[in-house]
N, C-alpha and C positions, 0 to 999 in steps of 0.2 A: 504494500500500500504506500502513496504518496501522503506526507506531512502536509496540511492546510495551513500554512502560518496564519497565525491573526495579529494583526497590529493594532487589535482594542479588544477590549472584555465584550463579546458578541454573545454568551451563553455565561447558564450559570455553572456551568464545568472550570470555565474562565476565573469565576470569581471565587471558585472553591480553592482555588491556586493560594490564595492571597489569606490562609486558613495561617495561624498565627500563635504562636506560643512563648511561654518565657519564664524560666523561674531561676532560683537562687538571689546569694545575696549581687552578684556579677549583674544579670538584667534587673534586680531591682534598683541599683545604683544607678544604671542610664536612664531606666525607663521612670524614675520616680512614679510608679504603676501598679506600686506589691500591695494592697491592703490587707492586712491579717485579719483573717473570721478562726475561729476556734484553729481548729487542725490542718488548716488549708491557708491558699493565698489567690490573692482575684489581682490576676495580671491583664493591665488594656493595652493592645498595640495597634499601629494601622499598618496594614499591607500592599505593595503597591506589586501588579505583575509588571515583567520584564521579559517572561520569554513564554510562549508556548502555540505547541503543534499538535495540530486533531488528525486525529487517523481513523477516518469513517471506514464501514464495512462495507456500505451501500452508495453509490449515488443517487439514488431516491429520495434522501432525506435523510434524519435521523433513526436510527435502527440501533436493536441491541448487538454489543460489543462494539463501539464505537470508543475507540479511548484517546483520552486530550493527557499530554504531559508537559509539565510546567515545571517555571521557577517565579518566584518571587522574591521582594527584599522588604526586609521586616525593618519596622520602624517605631520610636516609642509614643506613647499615647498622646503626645506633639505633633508627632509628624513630623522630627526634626532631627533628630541623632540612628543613623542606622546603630540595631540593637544584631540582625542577624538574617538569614536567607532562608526560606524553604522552597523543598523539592518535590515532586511526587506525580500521581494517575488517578485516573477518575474514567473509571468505565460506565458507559450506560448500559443497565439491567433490565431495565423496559421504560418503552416509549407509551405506552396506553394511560389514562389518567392522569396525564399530566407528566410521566416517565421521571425516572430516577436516578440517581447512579451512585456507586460506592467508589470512595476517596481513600488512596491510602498515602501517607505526607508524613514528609523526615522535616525538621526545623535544624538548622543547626546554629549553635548560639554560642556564648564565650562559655559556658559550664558544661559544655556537650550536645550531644542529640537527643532531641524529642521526636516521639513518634506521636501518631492518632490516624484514626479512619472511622469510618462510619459512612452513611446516609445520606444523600442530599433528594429530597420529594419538591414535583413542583416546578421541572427543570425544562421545561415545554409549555405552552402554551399555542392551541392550535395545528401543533404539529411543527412549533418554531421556538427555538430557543425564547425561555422568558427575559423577559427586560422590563426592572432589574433583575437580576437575579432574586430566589427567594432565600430568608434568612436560615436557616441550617445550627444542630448545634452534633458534633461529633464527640468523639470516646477518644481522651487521651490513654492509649494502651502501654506506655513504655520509655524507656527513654536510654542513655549513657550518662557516663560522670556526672556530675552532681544531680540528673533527670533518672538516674538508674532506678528510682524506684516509684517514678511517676506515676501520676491516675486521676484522673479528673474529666472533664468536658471543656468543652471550645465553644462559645454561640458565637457567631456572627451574622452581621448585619452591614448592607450598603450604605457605603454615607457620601459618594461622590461616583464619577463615571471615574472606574476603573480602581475603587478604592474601599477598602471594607474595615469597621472596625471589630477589635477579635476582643473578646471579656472570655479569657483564660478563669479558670475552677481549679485550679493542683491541690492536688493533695498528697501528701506523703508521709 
C-alpha cells in the first residue's frame, strides 16, 4: 500500500496522534501541570502533530484495517516549552455507526516511556472523517524508568485546528 500524507489533522485518527502524557518530578518541573489528588497526579499538556501517513485498505473510502501512523510533539499546558514526543497506530475496526479505531502510543519524555491505547468511537460521520475530531479518553497500560509502573487514563479534547488538550490521570 501507498502512505496518504496529510498536511492537516483531516480525521480523528489524526488527532488521536497528539494523545499526551507526563509524569515524574522531571515533566512536572517544565510543565508546572502535576496537581496531587490522593495516590495519583493530573498532568495537562497540548499536542501538536508533525508527521503522519494513512494506509487505506480500500479506495472506496474508509474500510476496516485502515491504519494512520504518526508523531507528535508534546508541549506543557502553555503551549510553550516542548516537554516531549509521541509515537504510534491507530487502526480502524469498523466503519458502521459512526466507526472506531484502537490507538496504541509510546510518549517519550525526560523520565522514560509511557505507553497507553484504547478506543476512539465516533470517528466518521457520514461515511467521512469527523471534524472535529470526537473527544476520547484511553488506558495508560505501562510505561519505563520512572513510568515503569504507570496506570491511569488520558481524556482528550480539541481546542484549536490541529491541536488537542490531554488531562493525564497517573497513578502509581
Amino acid at each position: 500500500m501507498r502512505p496518504i500524507r496529510a498536511a492537516c489533522l483531516g480525521t480523528a485518527t489524526a488527532l488521536v496522534t497528539l494523545l499526551a502524557c507526563a509524569s515524574g518530578a522531571d515533566a512536572a518541573t517544565h510543565t508546572d501541570a502535576v496537581h496531587a489528588k490522593g495516590g495519583h497526579h493530573v498532568i495537562t499538556l497540548i499536542g501538536h502533530l508533525v508527521q503522519q501517513s494513512r494506509f487505506p485498505v480500500s479506495t472506496r473510502g474508509p474500510a476496516q484495517g485502515d491504519r494512520t501512523v504518526f508523531r507528535s510533539l508534546l508541549f506543557d499546558r502553555n503551549d510553550k516549552i516542548q516537554v516531549g514526543e509521541t509515537d504510534g497506530t491507530c487502526t480502524t475496526t469498523t466503519v458502521e455507526n459512526g466507526g472506531a479505531e484502537e490507538c496504541v502510543v509510546t510518549y517519550t519524555l525526560q523520565g522514560g516511556q509511557l505507553s497507553a491505547q484504547g478506543m476512539v468511537f465516533g470517528i466518521l460521520t457520514d461515511g467521512k472523517p469527523t471534524i472535529p475530531p470526537p473527544s476520547f479518553d484511553n488506558a495508560i497500560t505501562g510505561g519505563t524508568g520512572e513510568f515503569r509502573e504507570a496506570r491511569g487514563q488520558v481524556h482528550a479534547d480539541t481546542i484549536g485546528t490541529g491541536k488537542r488538550r490531554f488531562t493525564i490521570d497517573l497513578h502509581h
